[in-house]
C-alpha positions as CSV (number, residue, x, y, z in Angstrom):
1,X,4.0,-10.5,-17.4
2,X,4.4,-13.7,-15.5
3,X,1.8,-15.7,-14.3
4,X,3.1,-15.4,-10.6
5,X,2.5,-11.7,-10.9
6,X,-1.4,-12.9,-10.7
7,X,-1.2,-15.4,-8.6
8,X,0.3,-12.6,-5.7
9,X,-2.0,-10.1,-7.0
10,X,-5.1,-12.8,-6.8
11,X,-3.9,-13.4,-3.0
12,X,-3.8,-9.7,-2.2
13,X,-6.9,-9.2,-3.2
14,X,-8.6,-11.9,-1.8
15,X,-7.1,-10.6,1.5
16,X,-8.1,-7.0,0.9
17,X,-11.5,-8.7,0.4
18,X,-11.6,-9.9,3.6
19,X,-10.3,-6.9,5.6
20,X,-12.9,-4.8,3.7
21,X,-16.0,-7.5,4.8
22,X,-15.0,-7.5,8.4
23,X,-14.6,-3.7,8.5
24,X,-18.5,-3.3,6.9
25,X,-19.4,-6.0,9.3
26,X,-18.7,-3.7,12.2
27,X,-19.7,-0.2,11.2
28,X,-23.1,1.3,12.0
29,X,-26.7,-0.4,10.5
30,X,-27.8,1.1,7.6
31,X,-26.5,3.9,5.4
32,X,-26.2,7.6,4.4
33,X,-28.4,9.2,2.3
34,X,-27.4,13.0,0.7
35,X,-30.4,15.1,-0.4
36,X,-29.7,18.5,-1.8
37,X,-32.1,21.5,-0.7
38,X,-31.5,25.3,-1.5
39,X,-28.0,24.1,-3.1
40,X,-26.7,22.3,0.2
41,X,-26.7,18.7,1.1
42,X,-28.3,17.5,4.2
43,X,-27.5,13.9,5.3
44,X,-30.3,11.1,6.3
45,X,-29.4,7.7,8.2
46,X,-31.5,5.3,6.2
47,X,-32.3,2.1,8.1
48,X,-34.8,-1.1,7.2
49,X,-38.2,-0.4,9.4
50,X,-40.0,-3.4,10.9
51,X,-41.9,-3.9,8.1
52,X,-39.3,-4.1,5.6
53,X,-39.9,-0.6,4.5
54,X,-37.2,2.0,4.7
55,X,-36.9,4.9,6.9
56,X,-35.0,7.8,7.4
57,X,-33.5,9.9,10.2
58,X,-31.9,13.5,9.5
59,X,-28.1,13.5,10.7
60,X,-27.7,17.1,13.0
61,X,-24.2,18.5,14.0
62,X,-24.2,16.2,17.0
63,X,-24.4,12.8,14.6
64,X,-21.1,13.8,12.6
65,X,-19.3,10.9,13.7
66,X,-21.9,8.7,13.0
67,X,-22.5,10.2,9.4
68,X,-18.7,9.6,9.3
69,X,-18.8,6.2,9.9
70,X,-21.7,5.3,7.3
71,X,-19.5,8.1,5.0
72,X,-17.0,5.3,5.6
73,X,-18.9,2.1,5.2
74,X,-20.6,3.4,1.8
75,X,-17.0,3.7,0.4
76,X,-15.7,0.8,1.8
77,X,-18.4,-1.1,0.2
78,X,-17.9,0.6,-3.2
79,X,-14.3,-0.8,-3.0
80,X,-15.7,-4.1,-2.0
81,X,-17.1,-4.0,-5.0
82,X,-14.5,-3.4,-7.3
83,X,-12.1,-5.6,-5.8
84,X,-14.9,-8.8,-6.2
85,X,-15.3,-7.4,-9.9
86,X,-11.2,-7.5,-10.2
87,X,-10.7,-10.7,-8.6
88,X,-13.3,-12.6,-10.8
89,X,-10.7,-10.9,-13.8
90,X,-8.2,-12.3,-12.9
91,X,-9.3,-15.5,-12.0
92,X,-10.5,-15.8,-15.3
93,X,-7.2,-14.8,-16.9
94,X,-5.2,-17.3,-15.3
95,X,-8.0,-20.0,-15.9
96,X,-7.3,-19.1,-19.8
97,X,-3.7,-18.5,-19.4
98,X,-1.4,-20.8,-21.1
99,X,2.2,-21.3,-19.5
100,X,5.5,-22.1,-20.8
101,X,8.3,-23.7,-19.0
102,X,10.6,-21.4,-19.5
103,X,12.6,-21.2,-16.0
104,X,13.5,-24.6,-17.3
105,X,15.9,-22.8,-19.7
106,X,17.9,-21.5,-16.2
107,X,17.8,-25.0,-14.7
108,X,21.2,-26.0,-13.0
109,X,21.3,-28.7,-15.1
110,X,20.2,-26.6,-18.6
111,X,22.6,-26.1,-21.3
112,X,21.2,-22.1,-21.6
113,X,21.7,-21.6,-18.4
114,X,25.2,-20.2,-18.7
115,X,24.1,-18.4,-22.2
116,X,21.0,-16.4,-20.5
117,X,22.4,-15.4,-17.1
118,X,26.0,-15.6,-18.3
119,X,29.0,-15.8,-14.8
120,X,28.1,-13.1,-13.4
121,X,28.4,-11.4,-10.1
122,X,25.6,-13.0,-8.4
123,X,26.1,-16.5,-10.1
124,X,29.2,-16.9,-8.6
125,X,30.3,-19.2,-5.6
126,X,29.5,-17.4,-2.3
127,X,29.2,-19.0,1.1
128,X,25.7,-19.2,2.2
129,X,23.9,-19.6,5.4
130,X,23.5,-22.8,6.7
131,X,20.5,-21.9,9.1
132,X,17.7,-24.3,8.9
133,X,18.0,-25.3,4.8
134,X,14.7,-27.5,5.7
135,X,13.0,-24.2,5.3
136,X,14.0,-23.4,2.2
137,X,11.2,-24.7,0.7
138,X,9.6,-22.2,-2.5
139,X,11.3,-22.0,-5.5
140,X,12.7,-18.8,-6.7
141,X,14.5,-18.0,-10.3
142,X,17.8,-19.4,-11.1
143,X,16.4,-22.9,-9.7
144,X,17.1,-21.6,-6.1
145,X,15.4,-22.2,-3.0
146,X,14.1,-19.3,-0.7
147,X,12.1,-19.3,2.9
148,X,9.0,-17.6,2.0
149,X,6.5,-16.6,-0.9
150,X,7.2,-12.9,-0.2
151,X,11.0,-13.8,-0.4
152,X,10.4,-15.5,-3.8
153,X,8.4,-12.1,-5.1
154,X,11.6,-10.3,-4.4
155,X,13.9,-12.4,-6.0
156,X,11.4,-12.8,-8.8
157,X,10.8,-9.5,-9.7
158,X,15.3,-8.7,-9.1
159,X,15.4,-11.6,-11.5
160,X,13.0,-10.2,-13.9
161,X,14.8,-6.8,-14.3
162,X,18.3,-8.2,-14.8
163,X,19.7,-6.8,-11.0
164,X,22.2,-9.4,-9.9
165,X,21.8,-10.4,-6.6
166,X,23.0,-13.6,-4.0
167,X,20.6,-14.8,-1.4
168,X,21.5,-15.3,1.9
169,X,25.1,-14.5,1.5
170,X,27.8,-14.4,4.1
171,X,28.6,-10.8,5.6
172,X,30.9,-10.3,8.5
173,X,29.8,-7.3,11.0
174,X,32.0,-6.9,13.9
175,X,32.8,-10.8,13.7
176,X,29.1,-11.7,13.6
177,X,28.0,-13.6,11.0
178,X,24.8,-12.1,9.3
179,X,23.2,-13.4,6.2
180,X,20.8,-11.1,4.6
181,X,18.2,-12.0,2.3
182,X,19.3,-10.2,-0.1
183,X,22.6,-8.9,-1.4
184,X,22.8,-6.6,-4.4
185,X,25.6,-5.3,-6.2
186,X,25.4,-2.2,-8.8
187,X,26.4,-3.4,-11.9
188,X,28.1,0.1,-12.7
189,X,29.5,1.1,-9.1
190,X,30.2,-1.9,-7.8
191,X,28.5,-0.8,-4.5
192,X,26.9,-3.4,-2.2
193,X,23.4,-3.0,-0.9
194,X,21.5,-5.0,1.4
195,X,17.6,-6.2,1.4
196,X,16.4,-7.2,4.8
197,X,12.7,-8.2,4.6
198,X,11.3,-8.8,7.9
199,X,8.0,-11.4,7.3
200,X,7.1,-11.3,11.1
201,X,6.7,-7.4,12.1
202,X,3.9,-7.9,14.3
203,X,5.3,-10.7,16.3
204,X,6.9,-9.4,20.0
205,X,9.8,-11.6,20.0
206,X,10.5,-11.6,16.1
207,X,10.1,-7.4,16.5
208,X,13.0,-7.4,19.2
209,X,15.4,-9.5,17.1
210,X,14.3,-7.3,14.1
211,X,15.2,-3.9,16.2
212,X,18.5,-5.5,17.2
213,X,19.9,-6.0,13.7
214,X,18.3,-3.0,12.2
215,X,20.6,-1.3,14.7
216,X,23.9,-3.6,14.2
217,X,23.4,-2.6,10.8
218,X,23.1,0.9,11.5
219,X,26.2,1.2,13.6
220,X,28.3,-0.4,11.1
221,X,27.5,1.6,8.3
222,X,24.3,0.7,6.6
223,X,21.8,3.4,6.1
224,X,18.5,2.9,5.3
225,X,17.8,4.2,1.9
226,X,21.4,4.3,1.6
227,X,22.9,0.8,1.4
228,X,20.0,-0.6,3.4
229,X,16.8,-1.3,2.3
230,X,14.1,-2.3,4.5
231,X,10.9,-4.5,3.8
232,X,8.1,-5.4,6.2
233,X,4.6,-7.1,6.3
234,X,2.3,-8.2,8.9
235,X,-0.6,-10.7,9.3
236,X,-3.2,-7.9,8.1
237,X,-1.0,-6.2,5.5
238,X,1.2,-8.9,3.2
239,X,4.3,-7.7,1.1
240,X,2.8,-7.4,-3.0
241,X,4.7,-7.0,-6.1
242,X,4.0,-3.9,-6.1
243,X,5.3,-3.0,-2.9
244,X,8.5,-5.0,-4.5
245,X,8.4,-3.3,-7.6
246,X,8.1,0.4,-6.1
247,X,11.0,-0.4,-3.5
248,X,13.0,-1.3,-6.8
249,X,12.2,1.2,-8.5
250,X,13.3,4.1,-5.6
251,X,16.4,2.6,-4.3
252,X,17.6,0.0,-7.5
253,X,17.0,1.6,-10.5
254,X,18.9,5.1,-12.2
C-alpha cells in the first residue's frame, strides 16, 4: 500500500484527535460510574472532592441528560484513546518505511511510461482548463499537477486501480464551459461519468456556486449516482481515502 495512504490516514487522525479533545473539553466534570444492585445498574456521577478524594452522587430520572453526557464523554475518551494508540502505529511505520521511486517509472520524460499506462483513453490529448494553473501545485500520478491534497487522493487511489480518467477536462453544457475534476470513462461501455469534489462546503459563497452547478448539471442530464458523482468535505470533516475508496467502490467498480 502506498506510503501516501498513511500519510492521509496519519492527517485524519490527527484531526479526529483533535475534534475528540475539544469535545471532552466541554462536556460535564467528572464521570459515570455503573454499580449493579439486585441485577440492575444504578448510575453515580463521580467527581474529585476538595481534598483530592473522590465522591459520588446517584444520577435519578431527572439527571438523564446529564448521565448522557458523561455516557458520552466516557466513550469519547475510550476513542481518544485508541486513535493516540493508532497514530503512534503509524507514525512508527512510516518512520521505518523504506520508499521506492517508482512514479519515476510514469515520468513524462520515462521510457516506461508508454509501456505501464500504455495510449489510452485518459492519456490522450484533451483540452484542459486554463483557470488559475498557479494553483496547481500537488503532484498527482502520471506526473500531473492537481489543486488540492484531497484532489490528489482521488486521482491517486483512480490511478491505483487502473480507472482511466482526465483531469480537468473540457465539457460543453449549454455553451458553458465546465471543467470537472474529474472525468471517467468505463473502459467496457464507454460511458462518461463525472467527479465533482467540492473542497469548500461550509463556505457561503463557495456553497452558492456549488448549488448552481450541481443544478446545471442536473438539468442537462447528470444524475447523481448516475453519471454524477458527488464529493464534499468541510473544515471539521476532511475527504480520506477511505471516503475515496468507498465512493469507488459503489459507483466505479462492477
Amino acid at each position: 500500500m502506498s506510503i501516501d495512504y498513511y500519510l492521509a490516514k496519519k492527517y485524519e487522525i490527527k484531526k479526529r484527535i483533535e475534534l475528540l479533545k475539544e469535545e471532552i473539553s466541554h462536556a460535564p466534570a467528572g464521570s459515570i460510574v455503573p454499580l449493579k444492585k439486585n441485577g440492575h445498574y444504578r448510575w453515580y456521577h463521580q467527581k474529585k472532592n476538595k481534598n483530592g478524594g473522590y465522591e459520588r452522587k446517584y444520577l435519578n430520572k431527572k439527571d438523564v441528560e446529564l448521565a448522557r453526557k458523561l455516557a458520552k464523554k466516557a466513550y469519547s475518551k475510550a476513542l481518544l484513546r485508541d486513535k493516540e494508540n493508532e497514530l503512534s502505529c503509524i507514525e512508527a511505520y512510516i518512520k521505518r518505511r523504506k520508499c521506492t521511486d517508482y512514479a519515476s517509472l510514469i515520468e513524462e520524460n520515462s521510457p516506461y511510461r508508454s509501456l505501464i499506462l500504455g495510449d489510452g483513453w485518459g492519456d490522450e490529448a484533451y483540452e484542459r482548463s486554463g483557470f488559475h494553473p498557479e494553483n496547481l501545485i500537488v503532484k498527482a500520478p502520471k506526473g500531473q499537477y492537481v489543486r488540492s491534497k484531497s484532489e490528489a487522493l482521488i486521482a491517486n487511489e483512480l490511478f491505483e486501480q487502473g480507472i482511466s480518467y482526465r483531469y480537468e477536462c473540457l465539457l460543453d453544457i449549454d455553451g458553458i464551459a465546465f471543467y470537472p475534476d474529474f472525468t471517467i470513462r468505463n473502459d467496457v461501455t464507454g460511458g462518461i461519468i463525472i467527479w465533482e469534489h467540492f473542497g469548500l462546503a461550509d463556505d457561503a459563497a463557495y456553497f452558492d456556486n456549488m448549488m448552481r452547478k450541481i443544478s446545471l448539471y442536473m438539468k442537462n442530464g447528470y444524475i447523481p449516482g448516475v453519471n454524477l458523482i458527488m464529493t464534499f468535505e468541510t473544515k471539521r470533516h476532511p475527504l480520506t481515502i477511505d471516503d475515496v475508496r468507498k465512493v469507488i467502490a459503489l459507483y466505479l467498480k462492477e
